[in-house]
C-alpha positions in Angstrom: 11.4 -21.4 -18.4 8.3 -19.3 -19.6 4.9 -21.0 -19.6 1.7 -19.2 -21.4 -1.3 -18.2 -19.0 -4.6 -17.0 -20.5 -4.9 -13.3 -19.0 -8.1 -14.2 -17.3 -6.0 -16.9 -15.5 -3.4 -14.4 -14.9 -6.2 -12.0 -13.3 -7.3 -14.7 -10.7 -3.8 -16.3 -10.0 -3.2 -12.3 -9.1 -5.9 -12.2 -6.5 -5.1 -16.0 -4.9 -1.2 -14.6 -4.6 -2.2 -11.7 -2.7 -4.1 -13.9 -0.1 -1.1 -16.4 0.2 1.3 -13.5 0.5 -1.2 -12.2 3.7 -1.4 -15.8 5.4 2.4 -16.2 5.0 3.5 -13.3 6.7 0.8 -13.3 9.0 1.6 -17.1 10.1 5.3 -17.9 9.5 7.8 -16.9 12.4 11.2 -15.1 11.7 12.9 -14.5 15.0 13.1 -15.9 18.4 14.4 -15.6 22.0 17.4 -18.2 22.5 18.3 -19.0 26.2 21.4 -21.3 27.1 21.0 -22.7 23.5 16.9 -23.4 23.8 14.4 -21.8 22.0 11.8 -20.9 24.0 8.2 -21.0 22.4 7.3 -18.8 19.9 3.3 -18.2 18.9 2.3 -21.6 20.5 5.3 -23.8 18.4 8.4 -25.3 19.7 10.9 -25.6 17.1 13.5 -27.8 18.8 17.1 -26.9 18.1 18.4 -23.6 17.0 19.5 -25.1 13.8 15.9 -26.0 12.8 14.6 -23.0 13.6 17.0 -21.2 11.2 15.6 -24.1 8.4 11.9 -23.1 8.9 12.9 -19.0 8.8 14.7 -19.2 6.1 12.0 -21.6 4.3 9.3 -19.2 5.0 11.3 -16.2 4.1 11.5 -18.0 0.7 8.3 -18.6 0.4 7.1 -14.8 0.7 9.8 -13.7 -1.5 9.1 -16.5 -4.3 5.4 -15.2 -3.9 6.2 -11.9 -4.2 8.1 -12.5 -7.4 5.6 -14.5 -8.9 2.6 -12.0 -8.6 5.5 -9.1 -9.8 5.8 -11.6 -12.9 2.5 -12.1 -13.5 1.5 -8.2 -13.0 4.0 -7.1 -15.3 3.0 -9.2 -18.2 -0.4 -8.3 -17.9 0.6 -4.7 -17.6 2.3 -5.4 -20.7 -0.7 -6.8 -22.4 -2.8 -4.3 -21.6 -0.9 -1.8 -23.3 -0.9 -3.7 -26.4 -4.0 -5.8 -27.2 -7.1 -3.7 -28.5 -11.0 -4.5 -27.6 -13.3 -2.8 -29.4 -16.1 -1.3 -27.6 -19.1 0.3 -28.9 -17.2 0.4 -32.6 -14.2 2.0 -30.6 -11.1 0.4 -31.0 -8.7 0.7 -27.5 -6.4 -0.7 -25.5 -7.2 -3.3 -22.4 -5.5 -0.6 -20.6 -7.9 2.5 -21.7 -10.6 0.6 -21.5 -10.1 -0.9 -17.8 -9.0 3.6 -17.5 -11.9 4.8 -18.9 -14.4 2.4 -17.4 -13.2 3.6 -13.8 -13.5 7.1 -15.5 -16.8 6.8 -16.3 -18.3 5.3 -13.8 -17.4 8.3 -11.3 -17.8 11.0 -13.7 -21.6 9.7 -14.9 -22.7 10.7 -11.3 -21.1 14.1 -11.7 -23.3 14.1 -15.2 -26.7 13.2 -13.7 -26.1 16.1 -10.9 -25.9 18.2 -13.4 -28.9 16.9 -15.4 -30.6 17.3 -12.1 -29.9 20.9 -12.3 -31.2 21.5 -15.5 -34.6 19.7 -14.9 -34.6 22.2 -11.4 -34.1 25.0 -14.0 -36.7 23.6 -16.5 -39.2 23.1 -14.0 -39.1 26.6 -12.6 -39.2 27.7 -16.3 -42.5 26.5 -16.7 -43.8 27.6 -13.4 -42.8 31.0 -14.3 -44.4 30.6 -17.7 -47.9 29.6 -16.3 -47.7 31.9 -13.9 -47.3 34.6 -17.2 -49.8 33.1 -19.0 -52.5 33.1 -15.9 -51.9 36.9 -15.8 -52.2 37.6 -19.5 -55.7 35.6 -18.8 -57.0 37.5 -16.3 -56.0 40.3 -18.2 -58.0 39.5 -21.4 -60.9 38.5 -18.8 -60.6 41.9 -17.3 -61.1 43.5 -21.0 -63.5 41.6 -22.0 -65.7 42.0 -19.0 -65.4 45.9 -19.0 -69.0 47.7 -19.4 -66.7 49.2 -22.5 -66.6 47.8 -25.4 -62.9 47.1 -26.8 -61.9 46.0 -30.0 -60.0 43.3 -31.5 -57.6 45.8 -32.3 -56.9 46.8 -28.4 -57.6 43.4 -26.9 -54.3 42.2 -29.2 -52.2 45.4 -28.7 -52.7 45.1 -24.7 -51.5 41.0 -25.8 -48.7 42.5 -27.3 -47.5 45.1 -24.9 -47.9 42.1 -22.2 -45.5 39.7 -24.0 -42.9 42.8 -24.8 -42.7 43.6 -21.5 -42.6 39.9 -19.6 -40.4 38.1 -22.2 -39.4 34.6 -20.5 -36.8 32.0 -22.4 -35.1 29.1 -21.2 -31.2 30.2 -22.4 -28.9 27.6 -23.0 -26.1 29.1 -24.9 -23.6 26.6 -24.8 -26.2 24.0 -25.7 -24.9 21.8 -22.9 -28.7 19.6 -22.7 -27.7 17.9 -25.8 -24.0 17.8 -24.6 -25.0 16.6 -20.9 -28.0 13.9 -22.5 -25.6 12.9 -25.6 -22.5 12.3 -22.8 -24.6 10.4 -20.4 -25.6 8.0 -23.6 -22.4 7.0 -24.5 -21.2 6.7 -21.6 -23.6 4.6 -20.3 -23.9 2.5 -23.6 -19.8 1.9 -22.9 -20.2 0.8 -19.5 -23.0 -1.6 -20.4 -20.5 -3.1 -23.0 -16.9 -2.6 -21.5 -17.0 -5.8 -19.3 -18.1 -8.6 -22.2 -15.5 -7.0 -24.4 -12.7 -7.3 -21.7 -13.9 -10.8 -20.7 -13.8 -12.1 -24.1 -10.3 -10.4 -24.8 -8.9 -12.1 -21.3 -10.4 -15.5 -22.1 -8.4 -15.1 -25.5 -5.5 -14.0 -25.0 -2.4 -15.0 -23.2 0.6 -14.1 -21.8 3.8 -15.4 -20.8 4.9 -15.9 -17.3 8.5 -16.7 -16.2 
């Protein structure tokens, strides 16, 4: 007999399963010593007989195995829904499963992003060091002309400019236009994480799935 199970239910009878799965085999006992037909004690308990021994082994052998197959039950039928029920996110229509994919995705590979933002501010900043650093000597250059006892002209003062720039010609070269990649990436990726969760809250609290 199949009952129905919203998958937010499904997600939280998932995690309770797991612990009972833990205490069961951590508490129940499955073999013992026998000597002359006793049982000696095992972990504290005295079971009595033999006979009732084997009844609570085999109960609590049961009990992890009918566990087990309920959370298998449950897994499979969200693993199922996953694969089939869209969310969309940020006007992007996916599966439960891409999105629960891509939001692990992301949120390792946005670090990765921002280290390499990092090194493009490192390599900004030292472009503009480098470019003051120019500009301070073209400066003291025209401050040198200017303040010789000879007199030069317009005409020289901006054809010493001019030789200065050909011959110290700085640019910040990004060929493969990877700022705009880098800052556009680390956008959308962050405006996805900041949605992902409400989207795949609402789709659990709607849908449902059915559980053996």
């Amino acid at each position: 007999m199949t009952h129905g199970l919203t998958i937010t239910r499904a997600l939280s009878e998932l995690k309770t399963l797991e612990k009972r799965i833990g205490s069961a085999c951590r508490e129940s006992v499955y073999t013992t010593v026998v000597f002359n037909g006793d049982i000696a004690t095992q972990s504290g308990v005295r079971y009595g007989t033999v006979e009732n021994f084997k009844k609570e082994a085999i109960a609590a052998k049961k009990k992890v195995e009918d566990l087990i197959t309920r959370r298998r039950n449950i897994k499979s039928a969200l693993l199922t829904a996953n694969n089939s029920i869209t969310v969309d996110v940020c006007g992007e229509v996916i599966t439960i499963a891409e999105a629960i994919d891509r939001k692990a995705f992301y949120t390792t590979i946005i670090d990765m992003f921002g280290t390499i933002k990092c090194n493009m501010v490192s390599v900004e900043v030292q472009y503009q060091n480098n470019r003051k650093q120019l500009d301070d000597k073209k400066q003291s250059l025209l401050t040198t002309l200017v303040g010789k006892d000879k007199k030069v002209s317009t005409e020289e003062q901006t054809a010493t400019i001019a030789m200065f720039d050909q011959t110290n010609r700085l640019t910040l070269d990004d060929p493969a236009k990877s700022t705009e990649w880098v800052d556009a990436s680390i956008d959308q990726m962050e405006s996805f994480l900041a949605e992902v969760d409400f989207c795949l809250s609402e789709a659990n609290a709607r849908n449902t799935i059915e559980i053996d």
